[in-house]
C-alpha positions in Angstrom: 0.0 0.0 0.0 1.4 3.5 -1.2 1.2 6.6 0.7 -0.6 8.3 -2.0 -3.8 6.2 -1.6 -6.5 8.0 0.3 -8.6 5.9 3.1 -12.1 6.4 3.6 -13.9 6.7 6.9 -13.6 3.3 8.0 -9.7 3.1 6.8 -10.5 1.1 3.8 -8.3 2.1 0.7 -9.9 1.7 -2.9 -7.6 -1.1 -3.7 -8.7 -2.9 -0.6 -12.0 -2.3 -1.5 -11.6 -3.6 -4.8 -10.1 -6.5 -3.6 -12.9 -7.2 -1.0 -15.6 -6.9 -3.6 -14.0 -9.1 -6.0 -14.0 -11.8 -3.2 -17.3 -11.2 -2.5 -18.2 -11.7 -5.3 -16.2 -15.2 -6.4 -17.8 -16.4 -2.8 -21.7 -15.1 -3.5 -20.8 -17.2 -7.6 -20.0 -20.1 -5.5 -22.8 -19.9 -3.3 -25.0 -19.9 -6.4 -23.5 -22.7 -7.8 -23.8 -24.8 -4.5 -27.7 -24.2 -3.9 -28.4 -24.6 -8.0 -26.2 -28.0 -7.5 -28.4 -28.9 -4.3 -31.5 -28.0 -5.9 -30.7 -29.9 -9.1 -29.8 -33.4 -7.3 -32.9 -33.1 -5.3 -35.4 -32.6 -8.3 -33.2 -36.2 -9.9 -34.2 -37.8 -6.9 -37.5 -37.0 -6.3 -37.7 -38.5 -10.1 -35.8 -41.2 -9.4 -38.1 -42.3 -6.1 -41.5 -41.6 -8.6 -40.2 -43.5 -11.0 -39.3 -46.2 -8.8 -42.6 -46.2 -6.7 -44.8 -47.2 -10.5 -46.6 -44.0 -10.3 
């Protein structure tokens, strides 16, 4: 970090910043992949156990 990089109230600097919203952002992409992969292996099972019940 460079002395030329003004903090904000809180004593975040914008590269910090940056850096916190692009992990943000990789972590909320992962959450969405997690619950679409838990979703999606639910709905296979539930048709795999009416298939399998002759309905």
């Amino acid at each position: 970090m460079s002395d030329n990089e003004q903090k904000d109230a809180n004593g975040w600097t914008p590269t910090l910043l940056k850096q916190r919203r692009r992990r943000a952002a990789i972590m909320g992409i992962a959450l969405a992949i997690m619950v679409t992969m838990f979703f999606l292996v639910t709905v296979v099972r539930l048709s795999a156990n009416i298939a399998a019940s002759g309905q």
